[in-house]
C-alpha positions as CSV (number, residue, x, y, z in Angstrom):
1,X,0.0,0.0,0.0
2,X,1.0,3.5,-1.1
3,X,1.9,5.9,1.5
4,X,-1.2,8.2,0.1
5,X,-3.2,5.0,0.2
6,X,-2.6,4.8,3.9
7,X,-3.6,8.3,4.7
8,X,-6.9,8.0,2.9
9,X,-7.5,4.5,4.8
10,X,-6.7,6.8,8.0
11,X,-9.9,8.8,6.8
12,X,-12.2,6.3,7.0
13,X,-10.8,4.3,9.5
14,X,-9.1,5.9,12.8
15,X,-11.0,8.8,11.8
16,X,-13.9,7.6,10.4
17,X,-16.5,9.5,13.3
18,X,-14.9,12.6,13.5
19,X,-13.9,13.5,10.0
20,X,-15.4,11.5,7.3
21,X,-18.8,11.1,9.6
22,X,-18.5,14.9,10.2
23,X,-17.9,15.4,6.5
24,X,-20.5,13.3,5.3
25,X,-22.8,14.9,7.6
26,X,-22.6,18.5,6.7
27,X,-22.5,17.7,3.0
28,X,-26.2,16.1,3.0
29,X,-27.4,18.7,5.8
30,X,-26.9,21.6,3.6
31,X,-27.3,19.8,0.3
32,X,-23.9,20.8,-0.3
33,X,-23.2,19.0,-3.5
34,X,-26.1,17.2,-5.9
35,X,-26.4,15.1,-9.0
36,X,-23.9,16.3,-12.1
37,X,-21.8,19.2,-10.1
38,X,-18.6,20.3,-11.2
39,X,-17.0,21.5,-8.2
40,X,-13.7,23.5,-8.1
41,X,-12.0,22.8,-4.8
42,X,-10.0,25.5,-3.7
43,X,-6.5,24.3,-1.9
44,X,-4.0,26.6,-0.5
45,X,-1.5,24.4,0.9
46,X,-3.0,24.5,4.6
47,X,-4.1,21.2,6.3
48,X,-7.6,22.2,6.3
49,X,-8.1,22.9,2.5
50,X,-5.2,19.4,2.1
51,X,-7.6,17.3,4.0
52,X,-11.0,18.7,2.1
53,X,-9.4,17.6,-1.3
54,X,-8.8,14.5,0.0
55,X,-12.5,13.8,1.8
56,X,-13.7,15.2,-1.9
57,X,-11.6,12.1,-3.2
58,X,-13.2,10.0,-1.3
59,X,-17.2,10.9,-1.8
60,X,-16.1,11.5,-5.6
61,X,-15.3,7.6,-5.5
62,X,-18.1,6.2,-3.1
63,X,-20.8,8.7,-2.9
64,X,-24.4,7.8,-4.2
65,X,-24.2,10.6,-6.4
66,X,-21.8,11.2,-9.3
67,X,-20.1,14.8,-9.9
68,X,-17.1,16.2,-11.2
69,X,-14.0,17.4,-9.3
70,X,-11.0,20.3,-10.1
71,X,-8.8,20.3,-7.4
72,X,-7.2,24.7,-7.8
73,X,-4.0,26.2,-6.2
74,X,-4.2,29.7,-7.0
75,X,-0.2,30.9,-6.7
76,X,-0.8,34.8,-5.6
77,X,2.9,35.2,-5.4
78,X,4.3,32.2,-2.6
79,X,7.7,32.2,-2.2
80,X,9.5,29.8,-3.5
81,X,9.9,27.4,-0.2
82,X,5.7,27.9,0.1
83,X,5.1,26.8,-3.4
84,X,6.9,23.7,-3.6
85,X,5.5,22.6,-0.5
86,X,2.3,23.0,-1.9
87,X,3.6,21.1,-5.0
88,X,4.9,18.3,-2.7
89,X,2.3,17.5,-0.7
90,X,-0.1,17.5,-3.7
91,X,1.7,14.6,-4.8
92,X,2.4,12.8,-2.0
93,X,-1.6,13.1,-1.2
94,X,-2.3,12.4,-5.0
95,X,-4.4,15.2,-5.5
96,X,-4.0,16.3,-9.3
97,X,-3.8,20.3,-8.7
98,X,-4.1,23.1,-11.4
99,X,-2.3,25.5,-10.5
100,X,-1.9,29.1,-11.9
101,X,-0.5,32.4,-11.3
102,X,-1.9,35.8,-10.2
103,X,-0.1,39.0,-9.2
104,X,-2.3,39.4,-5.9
105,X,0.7,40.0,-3.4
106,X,1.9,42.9,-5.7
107,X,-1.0,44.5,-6.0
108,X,-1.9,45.0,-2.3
109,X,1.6,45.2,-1.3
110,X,1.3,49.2,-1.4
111,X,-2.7,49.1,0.3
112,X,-2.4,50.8,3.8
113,X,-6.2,50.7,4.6
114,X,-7.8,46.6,4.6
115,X,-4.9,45.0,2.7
116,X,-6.2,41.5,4.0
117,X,-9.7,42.4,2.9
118,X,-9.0,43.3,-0.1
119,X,-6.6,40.4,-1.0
120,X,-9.0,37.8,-0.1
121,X,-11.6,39.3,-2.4
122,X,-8.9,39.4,-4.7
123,X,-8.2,35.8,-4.0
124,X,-12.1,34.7,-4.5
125,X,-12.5,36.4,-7.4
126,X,-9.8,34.5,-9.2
127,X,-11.0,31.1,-7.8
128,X,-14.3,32.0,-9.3
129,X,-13.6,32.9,-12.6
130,X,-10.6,30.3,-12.7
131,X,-13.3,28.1,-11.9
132,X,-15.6,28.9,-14.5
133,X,-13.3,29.0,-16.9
134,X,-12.9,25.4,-16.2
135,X,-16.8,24.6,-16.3
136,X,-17.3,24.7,-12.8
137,X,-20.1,25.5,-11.0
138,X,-19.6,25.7,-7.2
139,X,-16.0,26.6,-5.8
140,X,-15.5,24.2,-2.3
141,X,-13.6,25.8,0.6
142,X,-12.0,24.5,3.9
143,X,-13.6,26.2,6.5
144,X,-14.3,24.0,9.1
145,X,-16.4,23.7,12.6
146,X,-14.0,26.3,14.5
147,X,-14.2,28.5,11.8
148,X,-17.5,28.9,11.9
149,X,-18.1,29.4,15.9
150,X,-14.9,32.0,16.1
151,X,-16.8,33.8,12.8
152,X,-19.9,34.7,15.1
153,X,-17.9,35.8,18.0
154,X,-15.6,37.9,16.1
155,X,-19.2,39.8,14.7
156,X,-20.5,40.1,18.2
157,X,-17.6,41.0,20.2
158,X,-15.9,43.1,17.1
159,X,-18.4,43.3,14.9
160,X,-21.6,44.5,17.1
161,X,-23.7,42.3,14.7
162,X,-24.7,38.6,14.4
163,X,-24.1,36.6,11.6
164,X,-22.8,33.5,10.6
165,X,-20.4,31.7,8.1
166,X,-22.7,30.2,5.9
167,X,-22.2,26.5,5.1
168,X,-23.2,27.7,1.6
169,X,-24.0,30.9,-0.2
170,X,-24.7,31.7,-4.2
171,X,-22.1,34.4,-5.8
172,X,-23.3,37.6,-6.3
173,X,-20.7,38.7,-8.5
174,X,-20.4,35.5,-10.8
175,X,-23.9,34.5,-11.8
176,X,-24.7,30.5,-11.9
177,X,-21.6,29.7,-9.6
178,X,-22.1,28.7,-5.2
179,X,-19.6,28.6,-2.5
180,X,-20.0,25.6,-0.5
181,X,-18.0,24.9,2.8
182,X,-18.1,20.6,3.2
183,X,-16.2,20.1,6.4
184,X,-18.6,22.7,7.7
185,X,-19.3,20.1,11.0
186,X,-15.7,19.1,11.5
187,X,-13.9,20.3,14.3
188,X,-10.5,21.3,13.5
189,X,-8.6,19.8,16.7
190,X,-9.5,16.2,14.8
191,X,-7.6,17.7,11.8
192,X,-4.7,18.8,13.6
193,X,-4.9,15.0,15.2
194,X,-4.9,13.3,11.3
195,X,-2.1,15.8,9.8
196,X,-0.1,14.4,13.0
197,X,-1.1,11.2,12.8
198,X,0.1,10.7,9.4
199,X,3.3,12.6,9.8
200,X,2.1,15.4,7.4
201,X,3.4,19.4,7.8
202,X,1.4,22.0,5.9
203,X,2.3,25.6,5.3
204,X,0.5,27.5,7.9
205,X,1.0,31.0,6.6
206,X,1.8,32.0,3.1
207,X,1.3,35.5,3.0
208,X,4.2,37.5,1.9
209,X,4.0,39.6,4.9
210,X,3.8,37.8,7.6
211,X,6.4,34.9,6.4
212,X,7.7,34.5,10.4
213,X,4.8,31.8,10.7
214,X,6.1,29.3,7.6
215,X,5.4,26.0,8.7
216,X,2.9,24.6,11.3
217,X,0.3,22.3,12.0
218,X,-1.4,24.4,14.9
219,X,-3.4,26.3,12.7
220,X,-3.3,30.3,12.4
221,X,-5.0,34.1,11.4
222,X,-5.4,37.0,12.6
223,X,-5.1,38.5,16.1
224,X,-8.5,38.5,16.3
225,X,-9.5,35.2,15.5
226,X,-6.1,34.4,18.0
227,X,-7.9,36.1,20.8
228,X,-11.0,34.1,19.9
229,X,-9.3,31.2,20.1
230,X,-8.0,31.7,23.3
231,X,-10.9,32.7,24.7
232,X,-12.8,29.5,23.5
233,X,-10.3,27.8,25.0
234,X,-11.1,28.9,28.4
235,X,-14.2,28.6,28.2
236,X,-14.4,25.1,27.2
237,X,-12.5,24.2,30.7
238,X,-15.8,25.8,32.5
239,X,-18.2,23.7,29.7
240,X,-17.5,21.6,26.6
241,X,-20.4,22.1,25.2
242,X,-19.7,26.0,24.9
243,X,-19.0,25.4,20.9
244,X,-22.4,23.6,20.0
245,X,-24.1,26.1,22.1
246,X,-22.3,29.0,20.5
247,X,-23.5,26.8,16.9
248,X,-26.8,26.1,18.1
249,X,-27.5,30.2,19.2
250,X,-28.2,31.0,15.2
251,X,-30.2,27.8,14.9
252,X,-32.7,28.7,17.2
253,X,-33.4,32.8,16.7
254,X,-36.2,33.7,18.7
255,X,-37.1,37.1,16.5
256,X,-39.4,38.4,19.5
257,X,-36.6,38.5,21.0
258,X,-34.6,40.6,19.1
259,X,-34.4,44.5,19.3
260,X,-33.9,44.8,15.8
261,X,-32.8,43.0,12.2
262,X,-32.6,43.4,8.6
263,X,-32.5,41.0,5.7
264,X,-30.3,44.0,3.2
265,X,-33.7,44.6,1.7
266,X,-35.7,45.5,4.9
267,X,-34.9,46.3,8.4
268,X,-37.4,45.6,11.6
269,X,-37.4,47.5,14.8
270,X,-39.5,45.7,17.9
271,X,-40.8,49.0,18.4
272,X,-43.0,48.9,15.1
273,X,-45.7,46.8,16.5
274,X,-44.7,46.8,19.7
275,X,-48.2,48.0,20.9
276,X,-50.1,46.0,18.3
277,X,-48.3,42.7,19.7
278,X,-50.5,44.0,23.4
279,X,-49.8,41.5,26.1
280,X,-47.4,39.3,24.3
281,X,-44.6,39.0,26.9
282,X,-44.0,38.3,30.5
């Protein structure tokens, strides 16, 4: 057996509950990909996107339904030790990447105000149209569980809104094309625990700019999402379940509770029928 045979049996094996179940789960919760797709998954070179190629592998060759796979790396300017660990773990994983060139790092390299902001749109946007190009029509990303639960925080406690990272969401800007998130339900401690388990190191970081953080397996971002982190982390020593009930909090949205929300089109104030509503309340 091939070591990439090995890693893949590791998948569906020692981590069958936590990471294929998980992966399997979210994907027919959300209806995340259907009959005939053509489905551009988006790698780049962390373990989370690593290990979503290789789930996609695996549903590609025993899921119920049959689709069509692109596996992208989107080079926005690596340095040279970056890329070819992209390159290498590609093939030692056997995952067939496209790969192709943009000038993204040089064209923010000058921004003062958002830089990250606007490379990530940058970023996106490429992945889209690379991915139409190709006959695509959903990219895939590899945000997982954490992601999501540090994404609402981050709104609340930075933001002073409440939203969520959707496990799915159609483009505004590239009509017919979705972003889907499959390893929306797994938690990303379990991938830190298969990338060690199979003896596999990931860049962490490849930004130009912040090239002190080059190889890791501990997962990264921004200061923000660090402090979020953290603070999870403490939290969870007080109750484990802080995470599904952080998750579960946007599930269940009691709107007469709520002071006030909008949908972009309209926005709602409790005080608009507050007196028509009477003796709804304690």
């Amino acid at each position: 057996m091939e070591r990439y045979q090995e890693i893949e049996r590791s998948i569906i094996t020692k981590y069958r509950k936590p990471l294929w179940k998980k992966f399997i789960n979210g994907v027919n919760e959300y209806k995340l990909i259907q009959e005939g797709d053509k489905i551009a998954v988006c790698i780049s070179g962390g373990k989370d996107s690593m290990l979503l190629a290789k789930l996609m592998q695996e549903v590609q060759r025993h899921g119920v339904m049959h689709f069509d796979v692109e596996f992208l790396v989107m080079d926005p300017g690596y340095n040279e030790i970056n890329r070819q660990m992209i390159e290498n773990n590609a093939k030692l994983l056997n995952i067939p990447v496209t790969i192709f060139e943009t000038n993204i790092f040089n064209s923010v390299a000058e921004v003062d105000n958002s830089p990250c902001y606007l490379c990530a749109r940058m970023r996106r946007g490429y992945l889209y149209k690379k991915a139409q190009e190709l006959g695509c029509n959903k990219i895939a990303l590899g945000h997982h569980f954490d992601d999501v639960i540090e994404t609402i925080l981050m709104g609340m406690l930075y933001g002073g809104q409440v939203q969520t990272m959707m496990p799915k969401l159609h483009s505004t800007n590239h009509p017919g094309m979705q972003l889907i998130r499959p390893m929306y339900l797994v938690r990303e401690a379990d991938i830190i625990a298969w990338s060690r388990y199979n003896d596999l190191q990931f860049i962490q970081c490849a930004c130009r700019f912040t090239e002190n953080c080059m190889i890791c397996d501990n997962g990264g971002g921004s200061s923000k999402r660090q402090e979020i982190k953290m603070l999870l982390k403490r939290l969870r020593k007080d109750n484990p379940y802080i995470d599904m009930n952080i998750y579960r909090s946007v599930q269940n949205v009691n709107l007469n509770t709520i002071i006030s929300y909008h949908n972009n089109e309209k926005s709602y104030h409790f005080l608009d029928d507050y007196d028509a509503r009477g003796g709804q309340g304690c």
